[in-house]
C-alpha positions in Angstrom: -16.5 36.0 18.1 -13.5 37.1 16.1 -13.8 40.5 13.9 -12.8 39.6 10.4 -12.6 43.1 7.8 -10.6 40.7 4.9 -13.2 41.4 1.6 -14.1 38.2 0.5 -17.8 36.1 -0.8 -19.1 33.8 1.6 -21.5 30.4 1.6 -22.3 28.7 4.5 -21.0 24.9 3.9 -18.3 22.5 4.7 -15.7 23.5 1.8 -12.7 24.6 1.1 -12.9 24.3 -2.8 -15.5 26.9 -4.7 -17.5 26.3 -7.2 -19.8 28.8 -9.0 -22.5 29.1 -10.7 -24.8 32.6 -11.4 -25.9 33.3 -8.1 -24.7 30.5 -6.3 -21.5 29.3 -5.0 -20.8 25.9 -3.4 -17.7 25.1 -0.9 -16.7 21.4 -1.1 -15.2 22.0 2.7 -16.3 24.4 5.3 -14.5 27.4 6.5 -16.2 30.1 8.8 -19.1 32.4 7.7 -17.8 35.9 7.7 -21.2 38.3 8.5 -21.7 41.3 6.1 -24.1 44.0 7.2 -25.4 45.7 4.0 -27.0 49.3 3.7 -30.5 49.8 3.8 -31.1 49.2 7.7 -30.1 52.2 10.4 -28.1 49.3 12.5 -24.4 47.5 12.2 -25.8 43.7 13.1 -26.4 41.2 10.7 -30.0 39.4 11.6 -30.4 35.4 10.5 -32.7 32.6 10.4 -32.0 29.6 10.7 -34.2 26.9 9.8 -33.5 22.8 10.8 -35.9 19.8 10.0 -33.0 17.3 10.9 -33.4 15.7 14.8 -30.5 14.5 16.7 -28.5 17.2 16.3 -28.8 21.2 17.8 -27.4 24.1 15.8 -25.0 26.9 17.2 -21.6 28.6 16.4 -18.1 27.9 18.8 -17.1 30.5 20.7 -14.5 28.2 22.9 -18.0 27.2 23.8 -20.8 25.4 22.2 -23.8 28.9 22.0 -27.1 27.3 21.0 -28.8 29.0 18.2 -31.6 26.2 17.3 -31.9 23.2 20.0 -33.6 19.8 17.9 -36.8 20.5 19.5 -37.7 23.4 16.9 -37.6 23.8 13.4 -36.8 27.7 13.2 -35.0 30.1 14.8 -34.0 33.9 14.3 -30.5 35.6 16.1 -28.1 38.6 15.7 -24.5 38.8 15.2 -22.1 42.0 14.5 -21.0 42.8 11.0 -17.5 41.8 10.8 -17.9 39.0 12.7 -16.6 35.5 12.2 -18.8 32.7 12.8 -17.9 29.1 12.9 -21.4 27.5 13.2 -21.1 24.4 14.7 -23.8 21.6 15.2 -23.8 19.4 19.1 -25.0 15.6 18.8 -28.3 15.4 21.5 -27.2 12.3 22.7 -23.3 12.2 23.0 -22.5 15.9 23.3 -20.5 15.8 20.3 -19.6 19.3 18.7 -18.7 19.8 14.9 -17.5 22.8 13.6 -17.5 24.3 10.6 -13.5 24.5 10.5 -13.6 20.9 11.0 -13.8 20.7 7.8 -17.0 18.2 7.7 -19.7 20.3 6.2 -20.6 21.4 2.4 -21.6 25.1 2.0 -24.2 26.4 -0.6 -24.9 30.3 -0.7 -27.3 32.0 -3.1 -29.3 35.0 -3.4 -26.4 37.7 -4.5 -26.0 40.7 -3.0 -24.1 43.5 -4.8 -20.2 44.2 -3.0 -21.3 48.3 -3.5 -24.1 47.3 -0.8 -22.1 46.3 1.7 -21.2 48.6 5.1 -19.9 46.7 7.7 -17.6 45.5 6.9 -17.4 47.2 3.1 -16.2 44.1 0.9 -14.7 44.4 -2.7 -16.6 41.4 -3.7 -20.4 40.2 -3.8 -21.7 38.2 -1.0 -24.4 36.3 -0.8 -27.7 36.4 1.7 -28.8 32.8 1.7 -26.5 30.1 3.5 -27.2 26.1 3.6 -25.3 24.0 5.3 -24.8 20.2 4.9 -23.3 17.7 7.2 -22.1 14.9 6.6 -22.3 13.7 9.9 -26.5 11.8 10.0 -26.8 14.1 6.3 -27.6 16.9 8.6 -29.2 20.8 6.5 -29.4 24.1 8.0 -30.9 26.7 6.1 -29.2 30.0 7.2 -31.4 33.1 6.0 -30.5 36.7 6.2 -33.6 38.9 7.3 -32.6 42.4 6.1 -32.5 43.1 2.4 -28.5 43.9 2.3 -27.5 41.8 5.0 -25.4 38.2 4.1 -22.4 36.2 4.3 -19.2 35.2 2.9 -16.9 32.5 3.7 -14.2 34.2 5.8 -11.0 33.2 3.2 -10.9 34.3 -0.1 -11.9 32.5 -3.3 -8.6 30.0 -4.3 -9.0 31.7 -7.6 -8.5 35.1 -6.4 -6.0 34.1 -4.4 -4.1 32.4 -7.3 -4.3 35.4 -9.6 -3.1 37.8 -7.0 -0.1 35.8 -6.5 0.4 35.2 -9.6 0.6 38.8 -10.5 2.8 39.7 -7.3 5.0 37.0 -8.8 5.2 38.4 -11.8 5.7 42.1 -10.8 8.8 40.8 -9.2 10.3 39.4 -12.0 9.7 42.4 -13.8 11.7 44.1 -11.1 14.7 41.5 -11.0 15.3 41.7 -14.6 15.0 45.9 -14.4 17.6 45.7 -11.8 20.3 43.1 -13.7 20.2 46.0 -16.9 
């Protein structure tokens, strides 16, 4: 897994576009989960829980590798990942062998359950994140449920918010016009 320290707010879904709501935030296309251990635990790994009442399809992250997290055969499942970490949870067809990723693009995110940015530790983010993750397929209408299972533990999606994005540019931009014009007096 890749270490990712960017500050940004994360929902586990198949987006690219955000949308928010209080408490919630919903990516129309998937991007990969960046993992946010919080304060309040005397440990650096995020803990999750995944829960799956889909069949067909088993649930894991890509590594250069499919790594099984929850095969079709059970409907919950608990593992531990480093905070910092990037995740691209992936999904594996039973039958054909098939792997999906989320930066393929093909899934819709939905996080919830807030967590304040102040509570993060590892890595320390500059903006909320969230501790609650479902993702949606659209391959067979496929949902994993994604649960954090310490109180300040979550996730964020591992680019920032297009908004934020916009508004920083904007104001670099902007700063260097200010400069230009300075200069030219």
């Amino acid at each position: 897994m890749q270490k990712f320290t960017l500050p940004v707010a994360l929902v586990l879904s198949l987006a690219c576009g955000f949308a928010t709501t209080a408490g919630a935030m919903q990516m129309s296309s998937s991007v990969p989960v960046l993992m946010i251990d919080g304060v309040g635990d005397a440990n650096a790994t995020v803990g999750i829980q995944v829960f799956d009442t889909s069949t067909g399809y088993d649930f894991g992250y890509y590594d250069g590798g499919f790594n099984l997290i929850l095969d079709d055969s059970n409907l919950f499942a608990t593992t531990t990942f480093a905070g910092g970490d990037i995740v691209d949870f992936a999904i594996m067809n039973t039958t054909t062998g098939e792997i999906t990723k989320l930066s393929d693009g093909t899934a819709t995110m939905n996080f919830t359950g807030v967590v304040l940015a102040s509570n993060s530790q590892n890595p320390v983010v500059s903006n909320d994140y969230y501790q609650n993750l479902t993702i949606t397929w659209t391959i067979g209408n496929n949902d994993f449920v994604v649960n954090m299972s310490d109180i300040y533990d979550g996730f964020a999606p591992s680019v920032p918010e297009p908004s934020a994005a916009l508004v920083f540019g904007l104001g670099f931009v902007m700063f260097e016009r200010i400069v230009r014009r300075n200069r030219r007096r």
